[in-house]
C-alpha positions as CSV (number, residue, x, y, z in Angstrom):
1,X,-32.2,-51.1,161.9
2,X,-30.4,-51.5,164.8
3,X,-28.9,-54.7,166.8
4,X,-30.3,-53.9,170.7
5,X,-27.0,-55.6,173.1
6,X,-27.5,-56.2,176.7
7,X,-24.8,-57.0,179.1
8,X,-22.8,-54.6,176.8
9,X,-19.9,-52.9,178.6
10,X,-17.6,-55.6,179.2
11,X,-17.1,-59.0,178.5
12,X,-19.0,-61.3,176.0
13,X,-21.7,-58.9,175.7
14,X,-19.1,-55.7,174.8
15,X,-17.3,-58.4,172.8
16,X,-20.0,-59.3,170.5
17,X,-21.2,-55.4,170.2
18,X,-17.9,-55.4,168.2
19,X,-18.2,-58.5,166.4
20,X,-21.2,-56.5,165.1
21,X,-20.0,-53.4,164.3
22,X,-17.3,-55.3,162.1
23,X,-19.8,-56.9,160.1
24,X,-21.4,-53.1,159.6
25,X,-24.3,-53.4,162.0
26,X,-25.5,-50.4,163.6
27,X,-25.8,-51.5,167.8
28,X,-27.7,-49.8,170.6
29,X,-25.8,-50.6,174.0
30,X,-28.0,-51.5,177.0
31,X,-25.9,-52.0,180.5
32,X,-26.1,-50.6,184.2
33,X,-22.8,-48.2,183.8
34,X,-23.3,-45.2,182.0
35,X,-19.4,-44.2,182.1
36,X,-18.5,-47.8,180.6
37,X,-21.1,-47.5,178.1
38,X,-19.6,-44.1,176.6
39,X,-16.2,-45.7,176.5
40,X,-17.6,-48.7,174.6
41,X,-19.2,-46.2,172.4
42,X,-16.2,-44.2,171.5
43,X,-14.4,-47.5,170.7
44,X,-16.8,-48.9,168.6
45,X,-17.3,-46.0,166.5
46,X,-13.6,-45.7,166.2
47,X,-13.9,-49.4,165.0
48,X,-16.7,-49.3,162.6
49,X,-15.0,-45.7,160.8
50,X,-17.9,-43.6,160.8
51,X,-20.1,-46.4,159.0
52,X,-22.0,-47.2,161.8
53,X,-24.4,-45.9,164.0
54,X,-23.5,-46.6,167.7
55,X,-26.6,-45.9,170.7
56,X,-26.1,-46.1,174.0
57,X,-29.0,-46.9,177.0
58,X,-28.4,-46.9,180.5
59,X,-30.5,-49.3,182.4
60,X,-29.7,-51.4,185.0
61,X,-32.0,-54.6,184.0
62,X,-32.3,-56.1,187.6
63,X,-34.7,-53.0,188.6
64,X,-38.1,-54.4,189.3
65,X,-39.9,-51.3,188.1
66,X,-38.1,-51.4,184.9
67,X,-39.7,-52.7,181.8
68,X,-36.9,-52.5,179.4
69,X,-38.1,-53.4,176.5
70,X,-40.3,-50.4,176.6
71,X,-37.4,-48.3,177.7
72,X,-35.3,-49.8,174.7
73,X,-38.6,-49.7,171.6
74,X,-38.6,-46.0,172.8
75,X,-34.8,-45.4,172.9
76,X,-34.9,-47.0,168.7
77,X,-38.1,-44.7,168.1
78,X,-36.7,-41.8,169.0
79,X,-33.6,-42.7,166.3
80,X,-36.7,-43.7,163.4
81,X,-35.1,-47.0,163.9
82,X,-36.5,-50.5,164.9
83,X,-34.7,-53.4,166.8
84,X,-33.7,-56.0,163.7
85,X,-32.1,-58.5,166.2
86,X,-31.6,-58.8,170.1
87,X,-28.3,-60.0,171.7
88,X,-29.0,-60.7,175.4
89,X,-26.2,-61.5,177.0
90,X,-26.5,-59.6,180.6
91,X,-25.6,-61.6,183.7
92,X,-23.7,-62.2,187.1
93,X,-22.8,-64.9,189.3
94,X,-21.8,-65.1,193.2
95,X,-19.9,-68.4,194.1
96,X,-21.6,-69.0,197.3
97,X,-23.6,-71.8,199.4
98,X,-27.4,-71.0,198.4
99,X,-28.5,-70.6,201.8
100,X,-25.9,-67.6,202.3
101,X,-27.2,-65.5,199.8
102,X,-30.2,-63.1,201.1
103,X,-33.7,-63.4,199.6
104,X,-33.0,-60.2,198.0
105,X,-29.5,-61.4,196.4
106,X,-31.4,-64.2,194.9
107,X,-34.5,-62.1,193.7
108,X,-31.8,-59.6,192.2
109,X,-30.1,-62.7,190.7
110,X,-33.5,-64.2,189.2
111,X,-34.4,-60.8,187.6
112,X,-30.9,-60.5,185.5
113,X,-30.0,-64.0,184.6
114,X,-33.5,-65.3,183.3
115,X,-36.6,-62.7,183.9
116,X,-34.6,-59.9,181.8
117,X,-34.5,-62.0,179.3
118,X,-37.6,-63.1,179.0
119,X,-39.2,-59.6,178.8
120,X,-37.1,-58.3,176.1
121,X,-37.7,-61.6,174.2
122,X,-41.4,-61.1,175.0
123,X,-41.2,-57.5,173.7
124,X,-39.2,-57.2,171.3
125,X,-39.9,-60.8,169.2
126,X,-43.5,-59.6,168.0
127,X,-42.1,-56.7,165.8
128,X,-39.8,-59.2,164.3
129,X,-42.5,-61.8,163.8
130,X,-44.9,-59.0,162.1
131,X,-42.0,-58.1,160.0
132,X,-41.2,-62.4,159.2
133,X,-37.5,-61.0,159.7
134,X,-35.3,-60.7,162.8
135,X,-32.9,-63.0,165.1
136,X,-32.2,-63.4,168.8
137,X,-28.8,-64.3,170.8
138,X,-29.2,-65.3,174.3
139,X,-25.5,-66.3,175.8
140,X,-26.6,-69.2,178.2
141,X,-23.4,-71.6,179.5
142,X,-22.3,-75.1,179.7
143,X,-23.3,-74.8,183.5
144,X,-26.9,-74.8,182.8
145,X,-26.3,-78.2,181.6
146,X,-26.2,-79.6,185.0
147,X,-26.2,-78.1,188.7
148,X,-23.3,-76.2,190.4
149,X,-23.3,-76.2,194.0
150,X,-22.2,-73.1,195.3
151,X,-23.2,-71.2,192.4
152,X,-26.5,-72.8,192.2
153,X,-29.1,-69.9,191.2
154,X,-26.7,-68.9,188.5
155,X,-26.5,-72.6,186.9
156,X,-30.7,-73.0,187.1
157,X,-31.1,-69.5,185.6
158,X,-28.7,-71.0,182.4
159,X,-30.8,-73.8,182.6
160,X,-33.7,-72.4,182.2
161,X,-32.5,-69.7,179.6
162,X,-31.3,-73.0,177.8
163,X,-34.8,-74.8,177.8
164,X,-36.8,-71.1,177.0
165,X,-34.4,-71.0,174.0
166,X,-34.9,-74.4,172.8
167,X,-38.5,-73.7,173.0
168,X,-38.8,-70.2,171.4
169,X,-36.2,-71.3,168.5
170,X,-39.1,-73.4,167.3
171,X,-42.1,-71.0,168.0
172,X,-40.4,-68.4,166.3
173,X,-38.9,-70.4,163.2
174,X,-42.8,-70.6,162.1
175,X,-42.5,-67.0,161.7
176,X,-39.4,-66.2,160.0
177,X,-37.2,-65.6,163.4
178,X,-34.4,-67.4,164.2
179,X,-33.6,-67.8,168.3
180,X,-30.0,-68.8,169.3
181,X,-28.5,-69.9,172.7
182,X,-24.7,-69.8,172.8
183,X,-23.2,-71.9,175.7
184,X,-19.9,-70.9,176.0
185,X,-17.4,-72.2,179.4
186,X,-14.8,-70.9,180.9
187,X,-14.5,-67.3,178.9
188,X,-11.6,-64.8,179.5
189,X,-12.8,-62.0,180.8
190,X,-13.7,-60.4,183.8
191,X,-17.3,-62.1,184.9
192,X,-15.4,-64.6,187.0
193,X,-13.4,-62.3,189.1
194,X,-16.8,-60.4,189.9
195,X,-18.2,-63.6,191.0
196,X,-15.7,-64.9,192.9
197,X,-14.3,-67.9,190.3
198,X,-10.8,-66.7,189.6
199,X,-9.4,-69.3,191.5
200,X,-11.4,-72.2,190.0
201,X,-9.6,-75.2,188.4
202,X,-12.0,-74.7,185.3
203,X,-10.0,-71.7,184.9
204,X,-6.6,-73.6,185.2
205,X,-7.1,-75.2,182.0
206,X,-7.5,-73.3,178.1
207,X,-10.1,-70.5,178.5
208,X,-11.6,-69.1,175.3
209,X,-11.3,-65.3,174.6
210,X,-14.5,-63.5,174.5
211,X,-13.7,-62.3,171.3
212,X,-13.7,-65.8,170.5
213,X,-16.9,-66.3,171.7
214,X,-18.8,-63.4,169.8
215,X,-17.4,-64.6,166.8
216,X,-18.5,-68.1,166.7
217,X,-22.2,-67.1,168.5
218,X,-22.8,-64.1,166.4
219,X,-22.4,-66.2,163.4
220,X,-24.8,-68.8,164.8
221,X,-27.2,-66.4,165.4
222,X,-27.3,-64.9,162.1
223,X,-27.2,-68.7,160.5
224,X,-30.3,-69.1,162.8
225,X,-28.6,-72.1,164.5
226,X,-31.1,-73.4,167.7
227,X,-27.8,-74.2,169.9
228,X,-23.6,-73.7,169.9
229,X,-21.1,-74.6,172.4
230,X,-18.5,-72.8,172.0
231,X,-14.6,-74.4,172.7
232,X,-13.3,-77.6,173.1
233,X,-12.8,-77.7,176.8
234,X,-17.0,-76.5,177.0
235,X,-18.0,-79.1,175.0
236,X,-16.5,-81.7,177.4
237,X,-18.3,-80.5,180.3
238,X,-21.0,-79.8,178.3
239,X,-21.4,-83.2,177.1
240,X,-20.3,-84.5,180.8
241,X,-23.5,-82.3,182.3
242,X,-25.6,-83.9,179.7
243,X,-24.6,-87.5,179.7
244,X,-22.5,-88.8,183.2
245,X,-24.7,-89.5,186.1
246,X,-26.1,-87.0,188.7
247,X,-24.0,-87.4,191.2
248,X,-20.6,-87.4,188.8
249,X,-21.6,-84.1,187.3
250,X,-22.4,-82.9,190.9
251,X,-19.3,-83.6,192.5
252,X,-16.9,-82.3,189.4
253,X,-19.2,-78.7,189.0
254,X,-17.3,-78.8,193.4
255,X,-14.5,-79.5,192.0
256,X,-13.9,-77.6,188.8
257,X,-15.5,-74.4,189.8
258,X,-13.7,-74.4,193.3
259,X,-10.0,-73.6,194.1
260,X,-7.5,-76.3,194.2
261,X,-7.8,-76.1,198.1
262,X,-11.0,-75.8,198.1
263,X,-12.2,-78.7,195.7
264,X,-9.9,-81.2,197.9
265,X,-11.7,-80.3,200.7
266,X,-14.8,-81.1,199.0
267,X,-14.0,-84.1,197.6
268,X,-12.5,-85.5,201.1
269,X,-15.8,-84.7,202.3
270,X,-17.7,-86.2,199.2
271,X,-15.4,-89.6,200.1
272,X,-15.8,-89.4,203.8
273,X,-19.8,-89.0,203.6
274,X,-19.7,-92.4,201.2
């Protein structure tokens, strides 16, 4: 049995591969970047002693003539294994106006953040279900709680991811399959600097490691919780997305996702427009 990991050579998704391999699970690594992949390998083999079994898959799951699942059901064949539990946790964000982003940037977007998903959900649940036996991860984020402008895509894909989850959790729980959606915030590692966020206030304040993260989700999963925010500072914007008012949720996903020079400006426009 193996524990399929998307989104595996770096951040959350490398992180939990490890949390995995700690607790003697054998993990097949799924990311675009073969090079990173064997390095996460070596590591993790190095980590687990020799106990564990440690695959690698190269696939870049924002290709449109990909079906990964079937790449990954035929990657665990050829080992005479089977997929005992999914971690999806692939992803990318661009902080940008939506309108500046090409129709292509978003459809790549779309593809990796939610349709990925979906389709190794969709193909890799039914073995699980036939078997009454298996668990699913999916790491959403506290953005999906309400919308970001200038990162908007990314927050709608989390939403929806969020709401899919939700939805599956309880489809599946009639057949012996637990679905889990971690919503973790402001994570140290490097997913904002590839999109841009660096600079954001939200990453002035306490960030939580990404080890930190695949702890707490990874034990979720396997306690078949539906839902876990993970952190203190996530749970207050988490809570804030979920419970202030439109516009106040809004105006502070400006603020707190922007640099300090760039979330005044936007606020002195927010004031000047009322």
């Amino acid at each position: 049995m193996y524990v399929v990991v998307t989104g595996a050579s770096s951040g959350i998704g490398k992180a939990c591969a490890f949390e995995l391999v700690r607790r003697g699970f054998n993990v097949l690594l799924v990311a675009r970047r073969a090079a990173l992949l064997k390095e996460v390998q070596a590591a993790l083999l190095s980590e687990g002693g020799g106990g564990v079994l440690v695959g690698v898959l190269p696939l870049d799951l924002a290709d449109a003539t990909l079906d990964a699942g079937e790449a990954v059901l035929r990657a665990l064949a050829e080992r005479g294994a089977y997929c005992g539990a999914l971690v999806s946790a692939a992803g990318a964000s661009d902080r940008r106006e939506f309108v500046e982003c090409s129709r292509e940037e978003h459809r790549w977007a779309a593809r990796l953040n939610y349709t990925s998903h979906v389709e190794l959900i969709r193909t890799l649940a039914p073995p699980m279900c036939a078997r009454r036996q298996g668990r699913v991860l999916v790491i959403g984020s506290i953005v999906g709680s309400a919308g970001q402008p200038f990162n908007a895509a990314y927050s709608a894909s989390k939403a929806a991811l969020s709401n899919l989850c939700d939805a599956v959790h309880y489809e599946l729980a009639l057949k012996g399959v637990g679905v889990t959606c971690a919503l973790p915030g402001a994570t140290d590692t490097g997913f904002a600097q590839a999109g841009g966020s660096e600079d954001g206030l939200i990453f002035k304040l306490p960030t939580t490691s990404a080890a930190q993260v695949a702890e707490r989700a990874v034990l979720a999963m396997l306690r078949a919780e539906r839902q876990v925010v993970i952190g203190r500072v996530s749970t207050f914007f988490y809570l804030c997305g979920l419970y202030c008012p439109a516009p106040v949720s809004l105006v502070a996903g400006a603020l707190f996702w922007n640099s300090p020079s760039g979330a005044l400006a936007h606020f002195r426009s927010f004031l000047r427009d009322k």
